[in-house]
C-alpha positions as CSV (number, residue, x, y, z in Angstrom):
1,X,0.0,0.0,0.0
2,X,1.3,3.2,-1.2
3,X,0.1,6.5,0.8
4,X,1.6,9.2,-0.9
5,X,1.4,12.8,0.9
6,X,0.8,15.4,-1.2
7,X,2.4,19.0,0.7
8,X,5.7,17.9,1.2
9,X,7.9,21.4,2.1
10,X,10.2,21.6,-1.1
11,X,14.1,21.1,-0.4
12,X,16.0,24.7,-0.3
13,X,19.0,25.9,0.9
14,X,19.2,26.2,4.3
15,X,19.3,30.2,5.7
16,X,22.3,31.0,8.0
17,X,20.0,31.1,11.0
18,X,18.2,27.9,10.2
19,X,22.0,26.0,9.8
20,X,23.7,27.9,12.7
21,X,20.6,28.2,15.4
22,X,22.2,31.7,15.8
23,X,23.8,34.7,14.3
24,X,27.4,35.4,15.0
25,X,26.4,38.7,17.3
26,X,24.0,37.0,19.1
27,X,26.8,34.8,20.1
28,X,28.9,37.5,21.4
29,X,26.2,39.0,23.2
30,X,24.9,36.0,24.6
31,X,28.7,34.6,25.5
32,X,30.5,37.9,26.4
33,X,31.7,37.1,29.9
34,X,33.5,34.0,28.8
35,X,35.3,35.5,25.7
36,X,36.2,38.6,28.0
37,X,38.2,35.7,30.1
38,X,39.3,34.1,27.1
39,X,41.3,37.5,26.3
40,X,42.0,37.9,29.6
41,X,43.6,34.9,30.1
42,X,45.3,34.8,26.4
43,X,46.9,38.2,27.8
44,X,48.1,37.4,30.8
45,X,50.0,34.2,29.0
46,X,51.6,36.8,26.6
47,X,52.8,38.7,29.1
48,X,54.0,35.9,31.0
49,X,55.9,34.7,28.2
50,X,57.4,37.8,26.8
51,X,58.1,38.1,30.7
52,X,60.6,35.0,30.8
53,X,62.0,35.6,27.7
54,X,63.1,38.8,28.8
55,X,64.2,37.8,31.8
56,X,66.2,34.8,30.4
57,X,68.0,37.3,27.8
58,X,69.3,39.4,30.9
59,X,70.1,36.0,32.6
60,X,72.2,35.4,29.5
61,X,74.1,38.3,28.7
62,X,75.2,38.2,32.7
């Protein structure tokens, strides 16, 4: 037995909302705090490591 339906949605291309769930500043909005600490933290590794190397040139030279 064939039961054949007859307003099937057509096949497009999805939108970037419907294939993301979200827009990229919604994101940011929505996830602010935790990329403010992911710069935070990505900072205070630069300056730790510029920091060393630094202090391991003078350490050299000495």
């Amino acid at each position: 037995m064939n039961i054949q339906q007859e307003h099937l949605p057509k096949d497009r291309p999805a939108t970037r909302d419907e294939e993301w769930g979200f827009t990229i500043w919604e994101f940011i909005i929505n996830n602010w705090l935790y990329l403010l600490a992911i710069l935070f933290l990505l900072a205070v590794f630069f300056y730790a490591r510029y920091s060393w190397r630094k202090r391991h040139e003078k350490n050299r030279m000495n």
